[in-house]
Structure formats: structure tokens, C-alpha cells
C-alpha positions, 0 to 999 in steps of 0.5 A: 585272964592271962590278957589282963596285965597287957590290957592293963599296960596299954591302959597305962600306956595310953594314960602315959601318952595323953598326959604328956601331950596334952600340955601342948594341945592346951596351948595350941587351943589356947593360941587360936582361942579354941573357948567354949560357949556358955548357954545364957539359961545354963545355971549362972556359976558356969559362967566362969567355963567360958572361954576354956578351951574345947574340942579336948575329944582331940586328947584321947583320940590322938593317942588312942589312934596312934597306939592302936595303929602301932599294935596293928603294925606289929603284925606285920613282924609277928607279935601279936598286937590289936587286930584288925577287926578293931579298925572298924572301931577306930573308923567310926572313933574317927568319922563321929570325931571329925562330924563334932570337930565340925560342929564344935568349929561352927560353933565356936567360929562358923556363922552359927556361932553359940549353936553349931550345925544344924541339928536335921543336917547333924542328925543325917550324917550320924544315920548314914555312918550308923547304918554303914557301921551296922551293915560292916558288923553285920557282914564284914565282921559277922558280929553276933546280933544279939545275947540276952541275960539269961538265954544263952543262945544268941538271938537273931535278928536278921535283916532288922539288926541294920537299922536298930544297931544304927538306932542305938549307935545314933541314940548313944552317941547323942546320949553322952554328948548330952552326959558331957556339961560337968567337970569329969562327967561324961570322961568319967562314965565312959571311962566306966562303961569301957571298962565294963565291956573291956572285962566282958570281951575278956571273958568271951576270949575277944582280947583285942575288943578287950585291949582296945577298950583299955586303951581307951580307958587309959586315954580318957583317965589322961584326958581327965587329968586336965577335965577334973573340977576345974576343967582347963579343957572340954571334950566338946562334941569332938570327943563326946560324939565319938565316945558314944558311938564307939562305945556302942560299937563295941558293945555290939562286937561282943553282942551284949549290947541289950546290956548297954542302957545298965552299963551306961544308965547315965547317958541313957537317963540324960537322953531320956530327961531331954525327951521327957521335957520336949514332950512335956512342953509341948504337951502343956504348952511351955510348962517344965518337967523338970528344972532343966535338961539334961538332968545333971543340971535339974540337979544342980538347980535344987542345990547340989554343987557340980562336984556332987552331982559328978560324984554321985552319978559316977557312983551311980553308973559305977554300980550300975556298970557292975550290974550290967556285967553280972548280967551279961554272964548270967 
């Protein structure tokens, strides 16, 4: 636990640095009208979000990058630093980022506009970055494959952890993109869900997974400090996309990945309600499961207020996280 108060200081760092520089990315989206597009069927109060700025992801990725290339050039003089084995990481942190930024463009701007990329080409390159990032876990980094809550042995998967691991990576990568609709929501419940995993790399010994996730946390907080109700920005598919994937990621570093649908039940729930409802519709020929998906705005239909909704699922995922981190030390 000596690691804890530097994971602690790169947190702030990296909390320091987002703030200070998200000032001018503000303006810079400004400038070149960078706005979000609203759904007409969306409830009609978030009409008011349209036009604010999106493409955020760039607020947390930018520091998180820098920091992280920083502590791996120190290194190079001797001081201990993040680790290469973080780079993998980052690489995917960047590659999902760049896929968003494409998608948030093309929306905004591109002949798609209001939609984005089309899903089936969206989709294709999330499975070949997924299985590129399970094949390098897999033999570069040997990774373990998989550690289940009371069986301490780890489990192998062979030749099967490739295309599950890039199940998952694809699977939550999308599932926090559907978690990103509310003020503070889909910051919140990452910034969470890296800290849950922050605290178990720790206890594995795994320090630079654990400051990496510090990091992390430290920048999504500085991004929060402008995505907070009312949002003056989004993190749009930029930094949503990113989230998941990288999250994932790191969870399957620590092989505690069967723990990730308790760390991260909320994304989970918003991906399984969009599924329920598809299913659903087609089933019974255009009539609802629920009001609307994902679920955060079932909810706020009946009535709760956006703040509510943020708030009560953060606590959710909050003690959720906390369960997810008892079990993984079962």
C-alpha cells in the first residue's frame, strides 16, 4: 500500500492538468461550432443541450496521455515511473478515441449528420482493434486469462480468451457510449469503475495498472468539473468509446474481468435495456418494454429530474463497484 499516496498524486496531477487546459479546448470547440445534436424523440427539456459543445473525450485524453508518456520517459534517467506494459492501454485509449472523433465529426458535420458512421462499418473496426488488443494481451503482455471470486487458481482459456476478451472490450465499449446521455453520468461511473480496479491492481502488486488508473480517475474528475449539470461540454463518442474499451482493458490486465458486469453494472444495464427493447419491438411489432432506451431516459420519463437519475445510478454503481472489489479478494 506504500504506492497509494503516488497513485494518489498522479491522480491530482492529472486532475490539475485537465482543468487548466479545459478552458481553452472550451473555446477552441466553440470556435469551430463543435455542438451536439439532440434526438427529436429524446425527452423535450434536453433540448436545451443542443449545440454545446462535444468531442470532450479530448479533455481527459490529452492529459492522460501526456502524463503517461512523462512517467515512461522517466525511465529512461532511472526513476521509476508507469511501465511499458501501460502503453497497450493507452494504444487502445487512443485507437477507440480516434474511431469516436470520426464518428462524433461525421455527425456533426460529415453527409451523415445527426446519425454518424454507420453502425455495421462502426462495429468492424471495433472488432479488429478488440481482437489485435486480446491477441497482444494475450502473448505480449501474457495477461492472465481469467480469475473467478472464490477460486483462486487462475482459469484457462486457451485459444478461446482472443475472442471473448474482444467480446467484452467491443461489448463495453458500446455499453458506456449508451451510459453517456446525462450531465456527469458516464464520467461519473468510470471514474468509479477505475478506481475499483485502480484499488485491485494494487493489491495484486500491479502498481503501474494501478497509477495508470489514477491517472485516469484524476482526469475524468477534471473533465467533470465542466460536464457537472449543466454541461458546458460532452464527451461524445470521442471519450465514451474510449472509456469502455480502456476500461476493459485494464480489467482483463488484472484478470479480474468476471468481476467487471458488478464494477460496471450500470453501463452493463444501459446496454442490456437497448437490447431488451430491440427484442422486444420486434417481437411485438412495435410495442415498448420500456419508455425509452437506454434506461437512464426510461427514467427520466416517469418523472425523475436529470440530476436524480445521475445520482441515484452513481450511488448504484458506487456500491455496486464495492461489491465487485470484495469479490475479487474472495
Amino acid at each position: 500500500m506504500t504506492q497509494m499516496p503516488l497513485s494518489l498524486s498522479l491522480a491530482v496531477l492529472a486532475f490539475m492538468m485537465t482543468v487548466i487546459w479545459g478552458g481553452p479546448l472550451l473555446r477552441i470547440l466553440r470556435h469551430f461550432k463543435v455542438g451536439k445534436i439532440i434526438r427529436v424523440e429524446e425527452p423535450g427539456h434536453h433540448g436545451v443541450k443542443m449545440g454545446t459543445p462535444t468531442m470532450g473525450g479530448v479533455m481527459f485524453i490529452v492529459p492522460v496521455v501526456l502524463l503517461t508518456l512523462l512517467l515512461n520517459a522517466s525511465d529512461l534517467f532511472g526513476v521509476a515511473g508507469i511501465g511499458r506494459s501501460i502503453l497497450l492501454p493507452l494504444v487502445v485509449m487512443l485507437a477507440f478515441a480516434i474511431l469516436g472523433a470520426v464518428d462524433d465529426w461525421e455527425g456533426i458535420r460529415g453527409p451523415r449528420r445527426g446519425e454518424g458512421m454507420r453502425s455495421r462499418t462502426k462495429f468492424l473496426i471495433q472488432v479488429v482493434l478488440a481482437l489485435g488488443t486480446a491477441y497482444a494481451l494475450k502473448y505480449l503482455l501474457q495477461a492472465p486469462d481469467l480469475y473467478l471470486p472464490g477460486y483462486p487458481i487462475e482459469i484457462e482459456l486457451g485459444w478461446w480468451y482472443i475472442p471473448i476478451a474482444a467480446f467484452v472490450i467491443v461489448s463495453m465499449s458500446n455499453a458506456v457510449n449508451f451510459t453517456d446521455g446525462l450531465d456527469g453520468l458516464a464520467g461519473l461511473i468510470a471514474a468509479t469503475a477505475f478506481v475499483a480496479y485502480g484499488g485491485i491492481a494494487l493489491m495484486q502488486g500491479q502498481t503501474y495498472v494501478a497509477r495508470f488508473c489514477f491517472i485516469m480517475v484524476g482526469a475524468l474528475f477534471g473533465y467533470l468539473w465542466f460536464n457537472v449539470h449543466p454541461a458546458m461540454l460532452f464527451m461524445g463518442d470521442t471519450g465514451s468509446q474510449a472509456l469502455g474499451a480502456t476500461l476493459t482493458v485494464v480489467s482483463l490486465m488484472t484478470g479480474q474481468w468476471g468481476v467487471l458486469p458488478i464494477i460496471a453494472i450500470i453501463p452493463v444495464s444501459e446496454m442490456v435495456s437497448v437490447v431488451i427493447q430491440i427484442l422486444y419491438v420486434r417481437a411485438t411489432k412495435g410495442r415498448r418494454f420500456f419508455k425509452m432506451t437506454p434506461i437512464h431516459l426510461h427514467f427520466e420519463l416517469l418523472g425523475w429530474s436529470e440530476t436524480q437519475v445521475v445520482q441515484r445510478f452513481w450511488l448504484i454503481g458506487l456500491l455496486a463497484a464495492m461489491v465487485g472489489v470484495g469479490l475479487a479478494l474472495v
